[in-house]
C-alpha positions as CSV (number, residue, x, y, z in Angstrom):
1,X,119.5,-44.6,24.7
2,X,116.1,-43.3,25.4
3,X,113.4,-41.4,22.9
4,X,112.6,-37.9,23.6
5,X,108.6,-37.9,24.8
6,X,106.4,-36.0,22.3
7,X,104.2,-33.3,23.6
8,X,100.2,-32.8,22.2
9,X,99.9,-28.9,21.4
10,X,97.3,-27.3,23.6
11,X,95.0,-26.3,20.6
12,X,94.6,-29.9,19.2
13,X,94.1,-31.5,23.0
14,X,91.1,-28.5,23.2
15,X,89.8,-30.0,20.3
16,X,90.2,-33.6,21.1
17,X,88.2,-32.7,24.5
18,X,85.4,-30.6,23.0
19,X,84.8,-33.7,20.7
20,X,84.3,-36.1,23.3
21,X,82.4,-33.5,25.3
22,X,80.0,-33.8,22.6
23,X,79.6,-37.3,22.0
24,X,78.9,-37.8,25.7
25,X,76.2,-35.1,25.4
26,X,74.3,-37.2,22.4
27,X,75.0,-40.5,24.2
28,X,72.8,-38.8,26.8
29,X,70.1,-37.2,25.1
30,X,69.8,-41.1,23.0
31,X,69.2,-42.7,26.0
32,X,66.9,-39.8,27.5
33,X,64.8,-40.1,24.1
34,X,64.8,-43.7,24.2
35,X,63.9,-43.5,27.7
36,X,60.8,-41.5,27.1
37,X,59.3,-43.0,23.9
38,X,59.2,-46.5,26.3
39,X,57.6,-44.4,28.9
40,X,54.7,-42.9,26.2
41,X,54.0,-46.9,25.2
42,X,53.9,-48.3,28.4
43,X,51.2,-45.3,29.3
44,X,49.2,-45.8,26.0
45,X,49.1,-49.7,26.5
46,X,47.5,-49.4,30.1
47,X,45.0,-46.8,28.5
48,X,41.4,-48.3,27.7
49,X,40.0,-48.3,24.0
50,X,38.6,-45.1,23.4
51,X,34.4,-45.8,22.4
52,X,31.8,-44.8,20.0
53,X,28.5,-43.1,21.1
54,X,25.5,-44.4,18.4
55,X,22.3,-43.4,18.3
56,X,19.7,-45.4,17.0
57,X,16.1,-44.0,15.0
58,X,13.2,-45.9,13.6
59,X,13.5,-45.2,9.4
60,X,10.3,-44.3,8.1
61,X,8.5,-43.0,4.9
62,X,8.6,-39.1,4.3
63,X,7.4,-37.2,1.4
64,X,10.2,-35.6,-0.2
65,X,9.8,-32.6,-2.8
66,X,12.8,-31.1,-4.7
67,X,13.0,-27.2,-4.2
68,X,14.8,-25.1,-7.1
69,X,15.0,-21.5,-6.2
70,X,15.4,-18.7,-8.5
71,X,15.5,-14.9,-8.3
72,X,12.4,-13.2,-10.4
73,X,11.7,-9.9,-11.6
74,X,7.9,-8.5,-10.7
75,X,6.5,-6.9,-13.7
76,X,2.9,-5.1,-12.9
77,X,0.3,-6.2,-15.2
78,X,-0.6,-2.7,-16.3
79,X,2.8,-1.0,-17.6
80,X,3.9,2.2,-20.1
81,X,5.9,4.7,-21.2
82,X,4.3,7.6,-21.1
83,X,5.2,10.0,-24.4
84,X,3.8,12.9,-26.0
85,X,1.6,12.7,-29.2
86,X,2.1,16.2,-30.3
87,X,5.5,19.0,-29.3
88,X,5.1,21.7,-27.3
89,X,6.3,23.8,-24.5
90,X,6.0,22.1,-20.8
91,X,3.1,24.6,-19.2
92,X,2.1,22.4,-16.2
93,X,4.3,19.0,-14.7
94,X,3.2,16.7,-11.9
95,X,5.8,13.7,-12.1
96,X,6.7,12.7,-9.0
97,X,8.7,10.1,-8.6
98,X,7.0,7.0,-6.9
99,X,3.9,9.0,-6.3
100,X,0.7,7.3,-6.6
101,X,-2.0,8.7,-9.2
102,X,-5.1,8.2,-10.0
103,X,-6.9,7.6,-13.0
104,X,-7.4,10.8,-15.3
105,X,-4.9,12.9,-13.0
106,X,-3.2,15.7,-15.5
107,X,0.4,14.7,-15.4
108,X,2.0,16.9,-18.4
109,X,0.3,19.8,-19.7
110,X,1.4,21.6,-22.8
111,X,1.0,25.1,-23.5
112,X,-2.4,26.1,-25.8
113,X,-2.5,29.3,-25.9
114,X,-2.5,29.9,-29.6
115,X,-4.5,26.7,-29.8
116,X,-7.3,28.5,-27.1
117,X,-7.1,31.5,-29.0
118,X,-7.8,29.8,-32.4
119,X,-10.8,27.8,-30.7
120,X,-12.4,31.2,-30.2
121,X,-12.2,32.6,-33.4
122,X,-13.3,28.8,-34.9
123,X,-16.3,28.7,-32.5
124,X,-17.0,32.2,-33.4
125,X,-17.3,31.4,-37.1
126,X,-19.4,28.1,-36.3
127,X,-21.5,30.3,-34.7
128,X,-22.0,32.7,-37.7
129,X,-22.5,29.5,-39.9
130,X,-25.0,28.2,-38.1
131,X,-27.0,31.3,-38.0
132,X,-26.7,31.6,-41.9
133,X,-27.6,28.0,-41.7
134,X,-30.4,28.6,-40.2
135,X,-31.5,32.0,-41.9
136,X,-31.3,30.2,-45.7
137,X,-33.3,27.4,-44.7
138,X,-36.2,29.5,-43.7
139,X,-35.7,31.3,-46.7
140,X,-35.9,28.1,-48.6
141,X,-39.1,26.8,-47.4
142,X,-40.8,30.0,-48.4
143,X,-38.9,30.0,-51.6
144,X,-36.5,33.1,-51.6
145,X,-33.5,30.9,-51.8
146,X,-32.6,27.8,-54.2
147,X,-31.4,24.3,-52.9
148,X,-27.9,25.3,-53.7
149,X,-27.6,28.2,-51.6
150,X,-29.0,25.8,-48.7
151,X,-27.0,23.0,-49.6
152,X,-23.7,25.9,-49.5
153,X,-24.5,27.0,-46.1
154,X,-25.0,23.7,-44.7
155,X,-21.3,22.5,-45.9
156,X,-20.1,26.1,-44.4
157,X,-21.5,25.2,-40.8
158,X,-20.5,21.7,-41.0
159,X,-16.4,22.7,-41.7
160,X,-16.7,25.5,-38.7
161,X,-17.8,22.6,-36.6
162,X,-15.4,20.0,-37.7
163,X,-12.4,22.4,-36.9
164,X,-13.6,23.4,-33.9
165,X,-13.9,19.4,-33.2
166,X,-10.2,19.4,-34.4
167,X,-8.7,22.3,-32.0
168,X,-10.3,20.6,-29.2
169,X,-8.5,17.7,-29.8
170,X,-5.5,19.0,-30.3
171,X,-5.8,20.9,-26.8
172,X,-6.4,17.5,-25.1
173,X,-3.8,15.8,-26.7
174,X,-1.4,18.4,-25.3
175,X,-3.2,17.6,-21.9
176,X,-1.6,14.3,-20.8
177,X,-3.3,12.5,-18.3
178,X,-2.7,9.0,-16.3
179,X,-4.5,6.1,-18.3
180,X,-4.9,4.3,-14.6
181,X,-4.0,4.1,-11.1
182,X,-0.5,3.8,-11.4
183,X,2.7,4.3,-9.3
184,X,4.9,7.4,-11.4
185,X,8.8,6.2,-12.2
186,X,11.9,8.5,-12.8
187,X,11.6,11.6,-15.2
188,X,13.0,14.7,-16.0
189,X,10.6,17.2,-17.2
190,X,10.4,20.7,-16.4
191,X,8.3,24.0,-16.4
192,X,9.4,25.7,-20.4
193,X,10.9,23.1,-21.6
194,X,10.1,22.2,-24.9
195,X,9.3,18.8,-26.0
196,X,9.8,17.1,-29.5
197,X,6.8,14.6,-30.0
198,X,7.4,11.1,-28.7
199,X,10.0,12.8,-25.8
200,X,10.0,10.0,-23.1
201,X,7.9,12.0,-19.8
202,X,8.1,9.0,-17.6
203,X,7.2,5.3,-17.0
204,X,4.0,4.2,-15.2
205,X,3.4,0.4,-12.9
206,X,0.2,-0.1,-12.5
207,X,-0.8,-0.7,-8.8
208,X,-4.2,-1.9,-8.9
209,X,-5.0,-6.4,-10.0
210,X,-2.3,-8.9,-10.1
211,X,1.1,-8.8,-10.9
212,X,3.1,-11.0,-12.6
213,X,6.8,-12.5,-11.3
214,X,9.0,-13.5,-14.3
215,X,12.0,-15.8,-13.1
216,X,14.2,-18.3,-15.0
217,X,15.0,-22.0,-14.3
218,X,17.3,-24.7,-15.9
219,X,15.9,-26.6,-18.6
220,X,15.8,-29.8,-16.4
221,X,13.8,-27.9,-13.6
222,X,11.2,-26.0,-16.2
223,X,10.8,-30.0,-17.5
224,X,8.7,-30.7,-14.6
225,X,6.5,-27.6,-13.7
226,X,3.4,-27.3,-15.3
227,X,0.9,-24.7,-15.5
228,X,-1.1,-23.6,-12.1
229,X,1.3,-25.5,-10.2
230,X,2.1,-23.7,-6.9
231,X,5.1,-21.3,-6.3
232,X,6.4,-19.6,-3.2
233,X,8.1,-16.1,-3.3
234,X,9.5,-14.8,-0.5
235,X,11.2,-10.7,-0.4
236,X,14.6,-10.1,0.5
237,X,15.7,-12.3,3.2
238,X,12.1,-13.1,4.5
239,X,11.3,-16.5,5.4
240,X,7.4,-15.6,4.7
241,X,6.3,-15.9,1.2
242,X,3.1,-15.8,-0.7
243,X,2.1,-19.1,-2.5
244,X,1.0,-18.4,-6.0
245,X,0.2,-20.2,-9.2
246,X,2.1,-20.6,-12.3
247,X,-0.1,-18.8,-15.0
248,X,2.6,-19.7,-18.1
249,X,5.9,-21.7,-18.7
250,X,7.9,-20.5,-21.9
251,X,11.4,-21.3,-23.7
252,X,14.0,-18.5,-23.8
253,X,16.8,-19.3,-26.3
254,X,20.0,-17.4,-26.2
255,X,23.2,-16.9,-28.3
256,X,26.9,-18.3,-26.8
257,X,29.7,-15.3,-26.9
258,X,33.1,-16.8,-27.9
């Protein structure tokens, strides 16, 4: 009697072939792989050994000077604030910013009108002293008037004089001139404005003599400079500098911020 014969379903013989489809496909790429990387050795082996280019140089003795570089702040040697002495009411204002004056150029002037009109009457009066002054000392040397009334008339002329001296200076004090020649900073004064005393007109750099370059350096650097030591300082991103001499070295001490 003779078994039926059993029949593979179509979806399972698919898969069946699709597997074996596949492990012929990595069977081949293994042996192309393998193929190649024994290729790459055999080419590197007949390759020659790559070389070194030296260069050779006589060593010899050169002076060697550490640099430290540092950026510095140039301070003129000559430098104010210019600030009134006395209030008053802006009459005349040359302050232009970065504008070069001269010694004894007027750069603030106050008004002094009631101060000019006072001077008159006050030189007026000296006037009048000094003619009495004058008139009771004749009298005295012929003996029509006493040492007293000579004595009373010389004290008169002298206090005309002295506040005549005194309105005069109070007119140049409102005239405010430049001490030297001097380069004029930032202000912000104006025609009528009035001005408290001590009011801040402007700051002034003196352009004329040396001027000084403050800059700071580590502790360890500042060890070794000494005073009238040479310096270079260069502007910007100039490569030319001027050599100068270290006039003083001093100690700054600050405060660490937690």
């Amino acid at each position: 009697m003779s078994r039926p014969t059993r029949s593979i379903p179509p979806t399972r013989l698919r898969s069946l072939t699709l597997i074996g489809a596949l492990l012929a496909a990595a069977v081949s790429l293994g042996a192309w792989k393998y193929s190649a990387i024994r290729g790459a050795d055999a080419a590197s082996a007949n390759q020659p050994e790559p070389t070194e280019t030296v260069a050779a140089a006589v060593a010899s003795a050169r002076p060697h000077q550490e640099i430290a570089s540092a950026i510095g702040t140039v301070l003129a040697s000559r430098s104010i604030t210019l600030r009134n002495e006395v209030p008053g009411t802006v009459h005349f204002a040359s302050l232009q910013p970065g504008q070069v004056v001269n010694a004894g150029t007027v750069l603030v002037a106050l008004d002094v009108s009631v101060e000019t009109a006072e001077l008159r009457a006050q030189e007026a009066q000296a006037r009048l002293a000094q003619t009495n002054f004058e008139r009771v000392d004749r009298m005295t040397s012929r003996g029509a008037a006493s040492a007293m009334e000579l004595d009373n008339a010389r004290a008169e002329r002298d206090v005309a004089l002295a506040q005549v001296s005194r309105t005069r200076a109070l007119i140049a004090r409102k005239t405010i001139r430049a001490p030297f020649r001097a380069r004029v900073g930032m202000s912000d004064v104006h025609l009528g404005q009035f001005l408290e005393a001590g009011t801040q007109l402007t700051t002034l750099q003196g352009v004329d003599g040396a001027i000084h370059v403050d800059f700071d350096v580590s502790q360890s650097v500042a060890a070794g400079m000494r005073r009238g030591e040479p310096v270079r300082m260069a502007r910007g991103r100039s490569s030319d500098g001027l050599l100068e001499l270290i006039c003083e070295v001093g100690l700054r001490f600050g405060h660490a911020l937690d």
